[in-house]
C-alpha positions in Angstrom: 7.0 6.6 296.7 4.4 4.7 298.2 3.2 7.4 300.6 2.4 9.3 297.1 0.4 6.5 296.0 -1.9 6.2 299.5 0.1 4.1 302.1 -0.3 0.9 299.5 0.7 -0.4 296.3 -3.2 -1.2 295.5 -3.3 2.0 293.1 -0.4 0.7 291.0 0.2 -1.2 287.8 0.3 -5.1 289.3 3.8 -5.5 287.1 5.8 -1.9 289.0 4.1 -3.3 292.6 5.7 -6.6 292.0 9.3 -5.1 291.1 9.6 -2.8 293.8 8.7 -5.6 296.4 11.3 -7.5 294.6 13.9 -4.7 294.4 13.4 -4.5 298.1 14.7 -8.3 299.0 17.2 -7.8 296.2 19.1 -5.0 296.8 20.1 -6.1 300.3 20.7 -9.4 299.4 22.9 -8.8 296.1 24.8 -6.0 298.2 25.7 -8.6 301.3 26.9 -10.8 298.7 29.1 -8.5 296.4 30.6 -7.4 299.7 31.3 -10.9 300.8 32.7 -11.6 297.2 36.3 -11.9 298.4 35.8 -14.6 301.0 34.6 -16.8 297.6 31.6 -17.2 295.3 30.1 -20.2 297.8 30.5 -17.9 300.5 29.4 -14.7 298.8 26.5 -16.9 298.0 25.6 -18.2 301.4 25.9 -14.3 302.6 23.4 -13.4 300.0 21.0 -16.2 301.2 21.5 -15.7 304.5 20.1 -12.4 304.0 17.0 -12.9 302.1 15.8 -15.6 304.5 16.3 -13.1 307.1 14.3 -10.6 306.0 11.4 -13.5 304.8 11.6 -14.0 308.5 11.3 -10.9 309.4 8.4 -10.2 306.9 6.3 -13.1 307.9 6.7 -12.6 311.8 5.8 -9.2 311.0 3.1 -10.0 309.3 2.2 -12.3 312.0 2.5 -10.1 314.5 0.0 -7.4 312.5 -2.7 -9.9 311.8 -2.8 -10.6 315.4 -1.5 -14.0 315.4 2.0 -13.6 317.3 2.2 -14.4 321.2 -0.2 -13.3 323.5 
């Protein structure tokens, strides 16, 4: 999908760029959680959490790491 748009979301409606940026933290997120659903909604909860903070980690040392800002 976004290889057909270029290699970025800049040639997009601002309203589908936002949704499939959120769909991506989302999906992983809900999934951890409706697979942790038997252990209990506060767990099932932490799980999906859990999971978007790790991948808000992941994106912003990432991004880090791109702009040239990481460890030397």
């Amino acid at each position: 999908m976004i290889e057909q748009a270029g290699g970025d979301l800049s040639g997009w409606p601002v309203a589908r760029a936002v949704a499939v940026v959120a769909a991506a933290f989302a999906v992983p997120a809900l999934l951890s959680a409706w697979l942790a659903r038997r252990e209990g909604i506060p767990l099932a909860l932490l799980w999906g959490l859990v999971c978007a903070a790790a991948q808000l980690a992941l994106v912003v040392g990432a991004g880090f790491l791109l702009l040239g800002l990481g460890p030397s």
